[in-house]
PADRENGU-807558 format. One record per atom (N, C-alpha, C): x, y, z. Coordinates in steps of 0.001 Angstrom, whole numbers, padded with zeros to 6 digits, always signed. Each point is the difference from the previous one (the first is absolute). Example, Ala and Ser with C-alpha at 12.3 -4.5 7.8 and 13.67 -1.06 7.14 Angstrom:
2
+013190-005690+007800
-000890+001190+000000
+000900+001200+000000
-000350+001050-000720
+000820+001190+000060
-000770+001090+000730
//
This chain:
86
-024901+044601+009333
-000446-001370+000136
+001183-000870+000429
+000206-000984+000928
+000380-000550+000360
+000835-001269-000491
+000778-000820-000273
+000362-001154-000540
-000244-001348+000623
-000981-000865-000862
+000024-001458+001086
+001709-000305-000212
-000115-001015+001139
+000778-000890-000042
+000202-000970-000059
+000149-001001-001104
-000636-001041-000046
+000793-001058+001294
-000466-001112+000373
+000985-000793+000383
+000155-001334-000810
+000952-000687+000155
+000619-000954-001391
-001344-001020+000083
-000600-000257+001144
-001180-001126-000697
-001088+000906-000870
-000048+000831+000258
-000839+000936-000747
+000145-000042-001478
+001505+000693+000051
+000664-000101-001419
-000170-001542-000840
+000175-001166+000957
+000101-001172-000729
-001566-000130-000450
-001002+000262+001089
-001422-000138-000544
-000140+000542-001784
+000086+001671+000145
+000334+000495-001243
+000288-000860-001122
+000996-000041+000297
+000757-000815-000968
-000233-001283-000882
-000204-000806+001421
-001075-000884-000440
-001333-000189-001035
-000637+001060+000644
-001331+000110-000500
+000535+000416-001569
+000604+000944-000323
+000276+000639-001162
+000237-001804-001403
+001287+000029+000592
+000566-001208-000525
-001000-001346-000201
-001285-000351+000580
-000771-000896+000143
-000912+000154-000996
-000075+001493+000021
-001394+000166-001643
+000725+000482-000979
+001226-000337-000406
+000675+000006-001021
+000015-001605-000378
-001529-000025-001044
+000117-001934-000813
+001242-000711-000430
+000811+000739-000783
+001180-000709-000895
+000715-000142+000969
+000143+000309+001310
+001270-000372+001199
-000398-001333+000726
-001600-000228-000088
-000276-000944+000345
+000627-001499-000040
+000168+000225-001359
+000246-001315-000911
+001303+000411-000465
+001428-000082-000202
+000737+000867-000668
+001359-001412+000064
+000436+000294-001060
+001745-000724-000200
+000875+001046-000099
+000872-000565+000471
+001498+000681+000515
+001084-000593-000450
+000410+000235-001346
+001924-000263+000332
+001078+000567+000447
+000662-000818+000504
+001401+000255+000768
+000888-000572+000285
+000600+000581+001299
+001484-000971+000475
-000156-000622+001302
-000709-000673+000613
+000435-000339+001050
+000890+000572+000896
+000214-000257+001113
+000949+001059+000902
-000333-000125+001630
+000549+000274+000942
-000364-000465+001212
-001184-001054+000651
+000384-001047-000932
-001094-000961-000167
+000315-000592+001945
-000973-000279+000704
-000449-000266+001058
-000904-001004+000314
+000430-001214+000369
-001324-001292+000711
-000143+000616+001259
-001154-000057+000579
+000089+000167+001324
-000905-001525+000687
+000379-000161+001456
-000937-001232+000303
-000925+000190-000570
-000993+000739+000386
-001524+000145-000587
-000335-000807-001196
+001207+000168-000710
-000254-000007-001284
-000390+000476-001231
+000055+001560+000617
-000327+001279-001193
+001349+000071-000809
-000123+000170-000907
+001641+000306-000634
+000204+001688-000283
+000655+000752+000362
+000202+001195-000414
+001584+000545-000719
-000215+001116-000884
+000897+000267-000806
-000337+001062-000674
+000713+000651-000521
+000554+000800-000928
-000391+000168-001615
-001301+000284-000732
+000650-000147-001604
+000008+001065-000162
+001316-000065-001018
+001062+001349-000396
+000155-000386-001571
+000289+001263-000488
+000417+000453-001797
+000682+001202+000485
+000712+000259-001354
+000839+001129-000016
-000919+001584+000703
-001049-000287-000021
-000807+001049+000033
-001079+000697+001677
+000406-001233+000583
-000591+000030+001098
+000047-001440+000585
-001259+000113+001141
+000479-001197+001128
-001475-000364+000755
-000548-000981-000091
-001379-000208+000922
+000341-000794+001110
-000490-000043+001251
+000474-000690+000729
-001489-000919+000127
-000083-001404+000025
-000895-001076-000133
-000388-000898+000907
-000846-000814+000559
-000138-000716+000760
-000715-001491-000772
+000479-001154+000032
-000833-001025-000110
-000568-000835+001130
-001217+000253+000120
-000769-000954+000985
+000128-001275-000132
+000334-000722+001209
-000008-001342-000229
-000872-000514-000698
-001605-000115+000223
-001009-000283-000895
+000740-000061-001420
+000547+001177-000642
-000061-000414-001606
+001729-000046-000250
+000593-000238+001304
+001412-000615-000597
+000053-001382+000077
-001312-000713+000348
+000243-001389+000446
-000578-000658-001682
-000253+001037-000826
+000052-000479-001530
+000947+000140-000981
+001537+000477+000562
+000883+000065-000142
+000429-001047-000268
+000506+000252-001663
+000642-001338-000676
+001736+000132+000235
+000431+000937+000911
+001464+000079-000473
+000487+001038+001189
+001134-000047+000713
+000198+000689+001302
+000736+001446-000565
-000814+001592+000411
+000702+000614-000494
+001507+000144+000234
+000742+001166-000059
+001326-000051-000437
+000161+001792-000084
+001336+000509+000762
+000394+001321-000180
+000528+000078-001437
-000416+000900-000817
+000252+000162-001412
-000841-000940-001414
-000760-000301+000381
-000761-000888-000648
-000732+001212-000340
-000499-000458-001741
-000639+001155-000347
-001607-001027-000552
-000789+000662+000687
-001184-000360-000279
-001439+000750-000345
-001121-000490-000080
-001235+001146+000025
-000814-000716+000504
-000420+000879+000997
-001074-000094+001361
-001517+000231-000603
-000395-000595+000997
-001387+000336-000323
-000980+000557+001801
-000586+000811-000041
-000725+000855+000979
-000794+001300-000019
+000097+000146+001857
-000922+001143-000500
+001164+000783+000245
-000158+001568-000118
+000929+001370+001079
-001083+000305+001305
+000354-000098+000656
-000432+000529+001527
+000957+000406+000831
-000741+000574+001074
+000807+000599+001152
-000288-000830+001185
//
């Protein structure tokens, strides 16, 4: 028998899908460290939260950074709120 091969949108579909019917990721808090914190024009903010233990890499949509009481910061330790997706 033969081996597919996936190709990476494939893989991301996967992935996706998996991660999407997992409920508690839906809704989930995160603490951490801040870390390659990023404005971009757009206005998405992206970054880094990190612990001794690992590392997520994050995106904030403008939509819900424009309820942002406070400008993030590299090393700022905070807890997020979101979903996990791909």
């Amino acid at each position: 028998m033969e081996q597919h091969v996936f190709g990476v949108g494939e893989i991301n579909t996967l992935i996706k899908d998996v991660l999407d019917n997992i409920p508690i990721l839906n809704n989930v808090y995160v603490r951490g460290e801040i870390s390659n914190y990023k404005l971009y024009p757009s206005g998405h903010h992206y970054f880094t939260l990190k612990d001794a233990e690992g590392a997520l890499r994050c995106v904030m949509f403008k939509g819900a950074a424009t309820h942002l009481k406070f400008r993030p910061e590299n090393g700022m330790k905070v807890i997020a709120f979101g979903r996990i997706s791909v």
